[in-house]
KOLPA-476990 format. One record per residue (C-alpha): x, y, z; residue number from 1. Coordinates in nm, 3 decimals. Layout:
       xx       yy       zz  resi
        X        Y        Z   NUM
...
***
This chain:
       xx       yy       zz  resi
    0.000    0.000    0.000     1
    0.140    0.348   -0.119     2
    0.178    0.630    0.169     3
    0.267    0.935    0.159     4
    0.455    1.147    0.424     5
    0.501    1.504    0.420     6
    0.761    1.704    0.624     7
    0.901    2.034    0.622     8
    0.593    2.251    0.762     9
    0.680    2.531    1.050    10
    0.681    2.821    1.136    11
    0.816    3.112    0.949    12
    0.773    3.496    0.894    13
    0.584    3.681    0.653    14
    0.833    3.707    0.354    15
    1.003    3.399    0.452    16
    1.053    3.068    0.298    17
    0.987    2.687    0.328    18
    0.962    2.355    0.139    19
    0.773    2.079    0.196    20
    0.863    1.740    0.094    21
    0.620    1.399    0.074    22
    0.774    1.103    0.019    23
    0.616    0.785   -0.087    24
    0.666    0.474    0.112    25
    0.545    0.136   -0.037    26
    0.623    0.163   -0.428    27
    0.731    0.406   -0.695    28
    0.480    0.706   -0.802    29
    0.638    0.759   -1.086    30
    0.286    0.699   -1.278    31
    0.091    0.896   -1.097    32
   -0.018    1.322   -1.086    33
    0.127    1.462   -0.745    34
   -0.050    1.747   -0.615    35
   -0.051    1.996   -0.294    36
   -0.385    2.113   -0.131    37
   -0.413    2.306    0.201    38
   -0.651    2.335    0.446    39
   -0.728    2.663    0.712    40
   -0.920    2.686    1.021    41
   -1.266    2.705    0.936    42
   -1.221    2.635    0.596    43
   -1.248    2.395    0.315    44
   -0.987    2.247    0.134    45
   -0.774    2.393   -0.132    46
   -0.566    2.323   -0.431    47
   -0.265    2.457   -0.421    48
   -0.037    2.322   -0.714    49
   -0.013    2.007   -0.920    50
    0.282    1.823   -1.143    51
    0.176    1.572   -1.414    52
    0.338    1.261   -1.457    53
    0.698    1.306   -1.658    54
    0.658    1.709   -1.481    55
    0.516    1.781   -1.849    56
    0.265    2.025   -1.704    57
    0.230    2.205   -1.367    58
   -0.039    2.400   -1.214    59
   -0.128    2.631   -0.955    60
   -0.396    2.816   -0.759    61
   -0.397    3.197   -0.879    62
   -0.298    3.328   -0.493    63
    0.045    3.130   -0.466    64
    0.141    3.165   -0.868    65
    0.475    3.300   -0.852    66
    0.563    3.245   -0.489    67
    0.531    2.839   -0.508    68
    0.707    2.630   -0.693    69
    0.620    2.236   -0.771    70
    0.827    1.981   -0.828    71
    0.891    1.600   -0.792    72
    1.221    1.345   -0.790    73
    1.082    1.015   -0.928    74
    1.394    0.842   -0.861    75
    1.359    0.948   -0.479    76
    0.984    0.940   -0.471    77
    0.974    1.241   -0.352    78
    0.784    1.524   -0.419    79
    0.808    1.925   -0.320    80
    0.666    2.234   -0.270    81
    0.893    2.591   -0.268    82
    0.777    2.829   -0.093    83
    0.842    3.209   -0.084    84
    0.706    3.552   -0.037    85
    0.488    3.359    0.241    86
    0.198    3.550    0.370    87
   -0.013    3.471    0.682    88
   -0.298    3.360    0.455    89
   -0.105    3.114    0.332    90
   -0.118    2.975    0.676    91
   -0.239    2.590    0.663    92
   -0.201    2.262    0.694    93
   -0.087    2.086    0.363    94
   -0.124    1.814    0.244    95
    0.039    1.620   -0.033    96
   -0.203    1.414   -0.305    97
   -0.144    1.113   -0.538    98
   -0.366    1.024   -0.840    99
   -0.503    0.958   -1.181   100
   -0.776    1.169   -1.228   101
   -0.819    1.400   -1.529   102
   -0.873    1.696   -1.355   103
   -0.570    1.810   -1.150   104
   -0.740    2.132   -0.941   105
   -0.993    1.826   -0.812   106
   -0.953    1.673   -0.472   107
   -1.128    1.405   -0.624   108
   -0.886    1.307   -0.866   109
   -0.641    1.164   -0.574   110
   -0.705    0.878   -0.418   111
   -0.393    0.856   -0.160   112
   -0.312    1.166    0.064   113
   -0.066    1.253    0.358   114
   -0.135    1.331    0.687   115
   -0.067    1.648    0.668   116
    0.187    1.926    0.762   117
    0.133    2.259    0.983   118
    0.268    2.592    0.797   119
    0.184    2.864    0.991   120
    0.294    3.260    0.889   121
    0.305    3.536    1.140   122
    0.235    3.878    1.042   123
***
């Protein structure tokens, strides 16, 4: 059975910088679409970014486009999130997403998640 565990989350300042990593445990997800999605207080779920299988094609929400960056390591079955320019709104706990669905902004396309990571940005 494929998990996924994420790692990096903290606490930083607004401005600052921090990547996540989730890494796969179990077997290669080389196959699948990797994706990001965060979650605030209060509120629902959110896509963040996404990275096709191969990296052909990334995408992102409109409020982090620019700041975050997506990526993944196949060979280390690993895959990240850069962050900068963090602002406290992008305070959250994020979580990383495997999956075949066709639409990659859907949490419905990903069938495995993490458990989740705390990134919190003070003001």
């Amino acid at each position: 059975q494929v998990q996924l565990v994420e790692s990096g989350g903290g606490l930083v300042q607004a401005g600052g910088s921090l990547r996540l990593s989730c890494q796969t445990s179990g077997r290669s997800f080389s196959s699948y679409a990797l994706a990001w999605f965060r979650q605030a207080p209060g509120k629902e779920r959110e896509f963040v970014a996404a990275i096709s299988w191969g990296s052909l094609n990334t995408y992102y929400v409109d409020s982090v486009k620019g700041r975050f960056t997506i990526s993944r390591d196949d060979a280390k079955n690993t895959v990240y999130l850069q962050m900068s320019g963090l602002k406290p709104e992008d305070t959250a706990v994020y979580y990383c997403a495997a999956g075949y669905g066709h639409n990659r902004y859907a949490a419905e396309s990903y069938d495995i998640w993490g458990q989740g990571t705390q990134v919190t940005v003070s003001s």
